[in-house]
N, C-alpha and C positions, 0 to 999 in steps of 0.2 A: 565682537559679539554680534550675533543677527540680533535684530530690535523688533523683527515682525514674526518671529519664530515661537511659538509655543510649544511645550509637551505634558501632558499628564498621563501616569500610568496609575491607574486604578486596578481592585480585586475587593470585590463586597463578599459580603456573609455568606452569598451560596456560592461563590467561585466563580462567578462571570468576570469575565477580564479588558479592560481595555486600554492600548495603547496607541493614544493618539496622540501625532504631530499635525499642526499647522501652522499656515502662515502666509504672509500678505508680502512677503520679502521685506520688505523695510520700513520700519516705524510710519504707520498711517500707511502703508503700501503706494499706491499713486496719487495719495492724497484727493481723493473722487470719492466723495459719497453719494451713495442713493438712495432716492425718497423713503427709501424705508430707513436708512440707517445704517447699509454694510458700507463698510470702504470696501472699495477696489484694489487688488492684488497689483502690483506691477512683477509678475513672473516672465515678463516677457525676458526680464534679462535672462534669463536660467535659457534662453536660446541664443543660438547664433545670429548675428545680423547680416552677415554676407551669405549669402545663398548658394553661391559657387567660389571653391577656390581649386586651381590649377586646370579650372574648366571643368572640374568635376563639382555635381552639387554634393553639400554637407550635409549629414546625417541630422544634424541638429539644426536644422533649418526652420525659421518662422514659416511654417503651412496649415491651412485648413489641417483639422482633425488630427495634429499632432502632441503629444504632452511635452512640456518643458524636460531636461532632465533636473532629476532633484536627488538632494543626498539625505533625504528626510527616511529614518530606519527604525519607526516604531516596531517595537520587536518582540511578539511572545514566543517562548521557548518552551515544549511538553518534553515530557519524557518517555520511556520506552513504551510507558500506557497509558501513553497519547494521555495523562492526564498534565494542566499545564502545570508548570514550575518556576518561572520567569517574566517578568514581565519588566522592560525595558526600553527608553526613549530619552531623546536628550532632542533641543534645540543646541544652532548654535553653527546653523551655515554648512560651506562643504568639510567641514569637522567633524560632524552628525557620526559618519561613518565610524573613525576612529575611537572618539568619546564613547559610542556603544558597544564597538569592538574589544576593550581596554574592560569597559565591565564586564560583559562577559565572557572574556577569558580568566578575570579573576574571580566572579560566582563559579564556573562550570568546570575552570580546569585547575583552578587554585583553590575551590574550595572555600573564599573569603566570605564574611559575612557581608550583607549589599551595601550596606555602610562605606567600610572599609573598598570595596571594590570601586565603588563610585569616587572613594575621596583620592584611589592613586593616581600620579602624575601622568598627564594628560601631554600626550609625545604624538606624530605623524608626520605624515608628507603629502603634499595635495600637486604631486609633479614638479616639485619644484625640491628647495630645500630641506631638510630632514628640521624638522618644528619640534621644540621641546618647552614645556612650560616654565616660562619664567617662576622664579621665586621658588621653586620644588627643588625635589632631589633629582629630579631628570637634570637640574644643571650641572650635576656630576657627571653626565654621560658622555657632554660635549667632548671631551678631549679624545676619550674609547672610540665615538662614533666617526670625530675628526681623522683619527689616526687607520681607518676604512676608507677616509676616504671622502666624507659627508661630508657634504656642506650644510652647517647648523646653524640656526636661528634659536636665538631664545625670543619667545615673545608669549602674552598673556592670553591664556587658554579657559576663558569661564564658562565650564561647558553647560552647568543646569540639568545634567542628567539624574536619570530618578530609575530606579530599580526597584523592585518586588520578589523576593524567594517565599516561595507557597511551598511550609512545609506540613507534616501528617495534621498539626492541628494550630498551625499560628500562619502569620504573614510579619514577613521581616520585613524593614523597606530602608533604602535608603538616597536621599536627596543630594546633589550638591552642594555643599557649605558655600562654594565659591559666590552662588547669586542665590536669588530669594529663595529657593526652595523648600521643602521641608516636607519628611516623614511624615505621616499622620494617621490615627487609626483608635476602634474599640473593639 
């Protein structure tokens, strides 16, 4: 679970929309506060530390005027006229991607209500092994996935994603049960 990861997706009364992710990477970030009161980020991991490898320097290199890479994917989604429709974000590290991907393909292409879309099992691969959430039905997959080929990991996937479908006259939302989240609205 990232610890310094935040998301909230909002949509008020006239349809202004926002989905924001941040984050300090890891609970209390570098543990540095200043006089006012922010902690300090330690993003520096989100770069590389070696500056050259093979004699060639890395893309991802600590330098002046560079951004860390990040897999932070607050997401709003419009429709054909360009009015929005979705509003989607999750913490939860280099997951982020997956977690939001996984809802919106079950809002946009499966037609689920944000609920249900958010609560299916949470599966990826971040270059490594094929990842599938413990304690879900993704642990049925293992054997299908193995027998491709995969090398699969069950391990716990608590992603905190939060979703919004803005329809002709409501807003649906729906939170992760996994961690504290929750739907809310008048």
């Amino acid at each position: 679970m990232e610890l310094g990861t935040s998301h909230i997706s909002v949509v008020d009364r006239d349809g202004n929309a926002l989905a924001m992710t941040t984050t300090i990477e890891d609970g209390f970030g570098a543990r540095i506060m200043t006089r006012s009161g922010f902690l300090l980020n330690n993003e520096l991991t989100d770069f590389n530390f070696a500056p050259m490898e093979e004699c060639k320097p890395v893309a991802n290199r600590v330098e002046a005027g560079k951004r860390p890479r990040s897999s932070m994917a607050p997401t709003l989604v419009f429709d054909a006229d360009n009015k929005l429709y979705a509003v989607v974000g999750a913490p939860g590290g280099s997951q982020i991607i997956t977690y939001v991907t996984k809802t919106l393909v079950g809002i946009l292409d499966w037609k689920l209500d944000p609920q249900v879309a958010v609560d299916l099992p949470n599966f990826g691969s971040r270059n490594g092994p094929t990842e599938i959430e413990a304690g879900t039905e993704a642990e049925t997959w293992k054997s299908a996935l193995e027998a491709m080929r995969h090398q699969v990991r069950s391990i716990e996937m608590n992603s905190g994603i939060q979703a919004i479908v803005v329809g002709p006259n409501s807003l649906t939302g729906g939170a992760d049960s996994r961690r504290e989240g929750v739907a809310i609205g008048n």
